[in-house]
C-alpha positions as CSV (number, residue, x, y, z in Angstrom):
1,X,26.5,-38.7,-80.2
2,X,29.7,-39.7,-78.3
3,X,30.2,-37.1,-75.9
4,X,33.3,-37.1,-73.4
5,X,33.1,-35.0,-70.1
6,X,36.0,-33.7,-67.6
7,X,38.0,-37.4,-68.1
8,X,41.1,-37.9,-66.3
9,X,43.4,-41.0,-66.2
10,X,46.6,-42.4,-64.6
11,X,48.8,-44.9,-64.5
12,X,51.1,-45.4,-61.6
13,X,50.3,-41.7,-60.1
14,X,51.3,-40.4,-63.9
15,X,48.6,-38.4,-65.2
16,X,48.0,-39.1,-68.9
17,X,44.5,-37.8,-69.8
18,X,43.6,-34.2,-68.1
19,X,39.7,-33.2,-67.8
20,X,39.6,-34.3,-71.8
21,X,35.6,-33.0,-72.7
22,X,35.1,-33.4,-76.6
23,X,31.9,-34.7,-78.4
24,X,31.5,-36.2,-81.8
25,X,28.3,-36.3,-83.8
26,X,26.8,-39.2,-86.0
27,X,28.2,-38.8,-89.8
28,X,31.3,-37.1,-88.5
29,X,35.0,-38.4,-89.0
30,X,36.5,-37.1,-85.7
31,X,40.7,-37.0,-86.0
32,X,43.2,-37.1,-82.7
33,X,46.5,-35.7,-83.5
34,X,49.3,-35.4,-80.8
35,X,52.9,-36.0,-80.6
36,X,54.2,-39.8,-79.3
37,X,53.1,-40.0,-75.5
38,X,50.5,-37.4,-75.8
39,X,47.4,-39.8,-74.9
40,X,45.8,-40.5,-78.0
41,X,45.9,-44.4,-77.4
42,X,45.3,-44.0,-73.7
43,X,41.5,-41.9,-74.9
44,X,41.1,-44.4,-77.2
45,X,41.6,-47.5,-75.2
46,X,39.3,-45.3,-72.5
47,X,36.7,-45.2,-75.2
48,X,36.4,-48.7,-75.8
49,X,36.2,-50.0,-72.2
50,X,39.7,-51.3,-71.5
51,X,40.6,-48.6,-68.6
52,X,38.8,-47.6,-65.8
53,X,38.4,-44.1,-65.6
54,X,40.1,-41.8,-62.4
55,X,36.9,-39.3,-62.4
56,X,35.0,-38.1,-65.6
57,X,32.1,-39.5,-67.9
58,X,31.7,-41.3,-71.2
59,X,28.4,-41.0,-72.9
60,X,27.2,-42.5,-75.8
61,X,23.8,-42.1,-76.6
62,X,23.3,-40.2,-73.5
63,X,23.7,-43.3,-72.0
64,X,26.7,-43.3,-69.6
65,X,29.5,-45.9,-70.6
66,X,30.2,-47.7,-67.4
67,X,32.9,-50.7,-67.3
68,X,32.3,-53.5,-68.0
69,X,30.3,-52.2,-70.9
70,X,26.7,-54.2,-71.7
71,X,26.7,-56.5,-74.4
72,X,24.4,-54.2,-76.4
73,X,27.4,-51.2,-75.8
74,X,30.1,-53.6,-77.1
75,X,28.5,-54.6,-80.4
76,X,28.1,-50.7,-81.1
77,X,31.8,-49.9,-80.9
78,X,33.7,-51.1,-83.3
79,X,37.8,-50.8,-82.8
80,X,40.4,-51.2,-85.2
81,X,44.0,-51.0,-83.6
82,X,47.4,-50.4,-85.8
83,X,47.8,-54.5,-86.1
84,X,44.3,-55.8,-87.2
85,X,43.7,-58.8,-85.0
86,X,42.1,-61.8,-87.2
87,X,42.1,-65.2,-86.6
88,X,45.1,-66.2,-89.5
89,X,44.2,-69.7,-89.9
90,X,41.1,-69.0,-90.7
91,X,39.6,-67.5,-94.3
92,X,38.2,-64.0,-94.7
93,X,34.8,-65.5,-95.0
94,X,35.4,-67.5,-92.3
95,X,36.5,-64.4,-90.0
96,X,33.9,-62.6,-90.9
97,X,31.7,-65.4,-90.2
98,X,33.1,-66.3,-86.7
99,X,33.2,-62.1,-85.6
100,X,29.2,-62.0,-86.9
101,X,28.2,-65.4,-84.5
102,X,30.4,-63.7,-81.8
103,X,28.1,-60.5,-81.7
104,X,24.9,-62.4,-82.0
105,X,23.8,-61.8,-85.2
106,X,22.8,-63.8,-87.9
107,X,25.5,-64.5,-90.4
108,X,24.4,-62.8,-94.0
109,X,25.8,-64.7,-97.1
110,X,24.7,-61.9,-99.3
111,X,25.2,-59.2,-97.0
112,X,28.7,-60.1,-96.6
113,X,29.1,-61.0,-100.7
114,X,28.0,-57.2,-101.5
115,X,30.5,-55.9,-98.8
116,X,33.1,-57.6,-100.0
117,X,32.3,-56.9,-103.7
118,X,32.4,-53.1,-102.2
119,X,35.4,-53.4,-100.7
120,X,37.2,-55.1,-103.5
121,X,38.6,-58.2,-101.4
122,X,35.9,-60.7,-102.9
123,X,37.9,-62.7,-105.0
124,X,40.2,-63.3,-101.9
125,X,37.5,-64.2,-98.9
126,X,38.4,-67.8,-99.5
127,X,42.5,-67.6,-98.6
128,X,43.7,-67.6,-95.5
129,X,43.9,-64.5,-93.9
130,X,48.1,-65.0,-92.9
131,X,48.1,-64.1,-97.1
132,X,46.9,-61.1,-96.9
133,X,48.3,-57.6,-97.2
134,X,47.6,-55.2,-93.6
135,X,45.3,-53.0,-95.8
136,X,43.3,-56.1,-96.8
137,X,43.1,-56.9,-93.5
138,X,42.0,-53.5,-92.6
139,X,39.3,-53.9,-95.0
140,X,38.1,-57.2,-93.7
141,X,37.5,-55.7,-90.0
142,X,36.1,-52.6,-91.3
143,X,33.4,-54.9,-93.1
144,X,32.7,-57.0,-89.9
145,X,32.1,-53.6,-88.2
146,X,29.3,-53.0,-90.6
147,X,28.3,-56.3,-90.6
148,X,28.0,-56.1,-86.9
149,X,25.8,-52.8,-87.3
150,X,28.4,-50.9,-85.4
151,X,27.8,-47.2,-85.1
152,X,30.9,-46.0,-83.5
153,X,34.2,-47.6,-85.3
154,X,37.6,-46.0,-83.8
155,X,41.2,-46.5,-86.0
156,X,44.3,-46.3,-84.3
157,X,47.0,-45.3,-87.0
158,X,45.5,-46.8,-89.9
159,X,48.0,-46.1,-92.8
160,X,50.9,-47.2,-90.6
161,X,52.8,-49.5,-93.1
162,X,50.1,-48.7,-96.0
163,X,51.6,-48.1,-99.4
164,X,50.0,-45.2,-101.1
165,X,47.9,-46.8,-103.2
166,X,46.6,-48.6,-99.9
167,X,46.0,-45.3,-98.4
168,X,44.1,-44.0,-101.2
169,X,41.6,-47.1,-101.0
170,X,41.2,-46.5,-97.2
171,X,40.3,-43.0,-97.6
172,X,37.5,-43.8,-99.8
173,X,36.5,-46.9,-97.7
174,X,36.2,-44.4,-95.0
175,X,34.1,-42.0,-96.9
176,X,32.0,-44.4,-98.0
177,X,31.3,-45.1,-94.0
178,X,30.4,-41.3,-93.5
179,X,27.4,-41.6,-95.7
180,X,25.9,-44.4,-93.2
181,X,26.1,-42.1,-90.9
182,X,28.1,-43.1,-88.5
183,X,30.7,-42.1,-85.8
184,X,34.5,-42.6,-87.0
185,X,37.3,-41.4,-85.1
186,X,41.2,-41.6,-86.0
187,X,43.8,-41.3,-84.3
188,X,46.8,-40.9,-86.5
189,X,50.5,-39.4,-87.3
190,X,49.5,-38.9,-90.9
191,X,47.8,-35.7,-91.1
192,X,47.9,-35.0,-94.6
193,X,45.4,-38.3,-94.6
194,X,43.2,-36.4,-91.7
195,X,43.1,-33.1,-93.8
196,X,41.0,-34.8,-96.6
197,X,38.6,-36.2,-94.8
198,X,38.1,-35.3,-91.3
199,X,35.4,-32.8,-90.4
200,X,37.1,-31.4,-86.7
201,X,40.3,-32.9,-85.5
202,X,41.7,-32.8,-82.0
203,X,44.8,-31.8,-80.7
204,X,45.9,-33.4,-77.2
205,X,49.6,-32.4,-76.0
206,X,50.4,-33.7,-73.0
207,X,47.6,-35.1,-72.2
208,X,45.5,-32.0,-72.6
209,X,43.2,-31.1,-75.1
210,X,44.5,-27.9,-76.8
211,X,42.0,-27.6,-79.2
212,X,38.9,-29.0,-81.5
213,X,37.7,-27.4,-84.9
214,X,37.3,-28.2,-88.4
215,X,41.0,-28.2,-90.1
216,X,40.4,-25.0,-92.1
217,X,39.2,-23.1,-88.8
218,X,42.4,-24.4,-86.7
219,X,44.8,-23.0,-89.7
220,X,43.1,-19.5,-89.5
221,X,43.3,-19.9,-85.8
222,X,47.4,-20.4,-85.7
223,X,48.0,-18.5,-89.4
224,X,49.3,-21.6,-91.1
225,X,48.1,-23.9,-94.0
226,X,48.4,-27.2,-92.7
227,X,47.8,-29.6,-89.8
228,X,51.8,-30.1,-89.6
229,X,52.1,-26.6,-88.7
230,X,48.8,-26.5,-86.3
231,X,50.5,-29.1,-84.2
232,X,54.1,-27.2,-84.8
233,X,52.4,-24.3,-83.4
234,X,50.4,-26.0,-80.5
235,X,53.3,-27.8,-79.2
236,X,55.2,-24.4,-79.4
237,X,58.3,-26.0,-81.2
């Protein structure tokens, strides 16, 4: 479980995070919605070990997330921002390859062959990864994440630049995470992608967590029908 207690962060005397608590279990997808400059990058970046928090805890495993993280911590989290970061020059096998020796594991052939076979991208592990399209990309980080036994993999605004056909393969991708029981949060702008497949979403305004439930509860909660209107509602537009 990845459980976050009274966290508070600031930059330059700027409060951006304020006494966030929020937990997520294993073989839940966890969504963060907010409006531009709420803090949903800030928590995520917080997450992963690239802040310092002001006061508050980060647990993962019970085990308190101090920075720097242990090596052990890193190769559990698995982060993949809006621009995937691969090496370009190099070939999807090759990336995957290179991310798998970085983490201290043994590089699986045939691990890697059935991943890629899953994730439909096979035929294209030998180009260069400058050819290929963001969602293949995507796909190729989401695979070193399980290659790299990760059991908590964050997205920051995955369908960003995603045609819908794109999207619909993510979604799926995603799901087919859930069932290894991991822990995936998403941050994201799309919420018609959230309402199919998260179990609870957030809501942070202002750096303040308004509320956490499943989607179905927070419409009953505000009287609307979607997670458009939840946030509508929240924000108090």
């Amino acid at each position: 479980m990845l459980e976050i207690c009274n966290l508070n962060k600031s930059f330059d005397g700027k409060k951006i995070l304020s006494n966030i608590n929020l937990n997520v279990n294993y073989g839940e997808i966890y969504g963060i919605i907010g409006p531009n400059g709420a803090g949903k990058t800030t928590l995520l970046n917080s997450i992963i070990g690239l802040y310092k928090l002001d006061s508050g805890k980060i647990k993962f495993d019970k085990k308190e997330l101090i920075k720097p993280y242990e090596v052990d911590i890193k190769k559990s989290i698995g982060f993949i921002p809006d621009n995937p970061i691969l090496f370009e020059y190099l070939s999807g096998y090759e990336n995957l390859e290179f991310f798998s020796i970085l983490n201290g594991n043994n590089f699986s052939f045939e691990e890697c062959n059935i991943l890629l076979e899953e994730f439909n991208i096979k035929t294209d592990a030998n180009k260069l990864v400058k050819n290929f399209s963001k969602g293949m990309k995507q796909k190729l980080m989401l695979i070193s994440t399980i290659m790299n036994n990760s059991k908590l993999i964050i997205l920051d605004e995955p369908t960003t630049g995603l045609d819908p056909i794109s999207i619909l393969e993510l979604k799926n991708k995603i799901k087919f995470l859930k069932n290894k029981d991991l822990i995936l949060i998403i941050a994201t702008h799309d919420m018609n992608f959230l309402e199919e497949i998260c179990d609870r979403v957030a809501i942070i305004v202002n750096g303040k967590l308004l509320a956490q439930d499943t989607p179905t509860n927070l419409y009953k909660k505000t009287n609307t029908n979607s997670l458009e209107k939840v946030l509508w509602e929240m924000v108090g537009r």
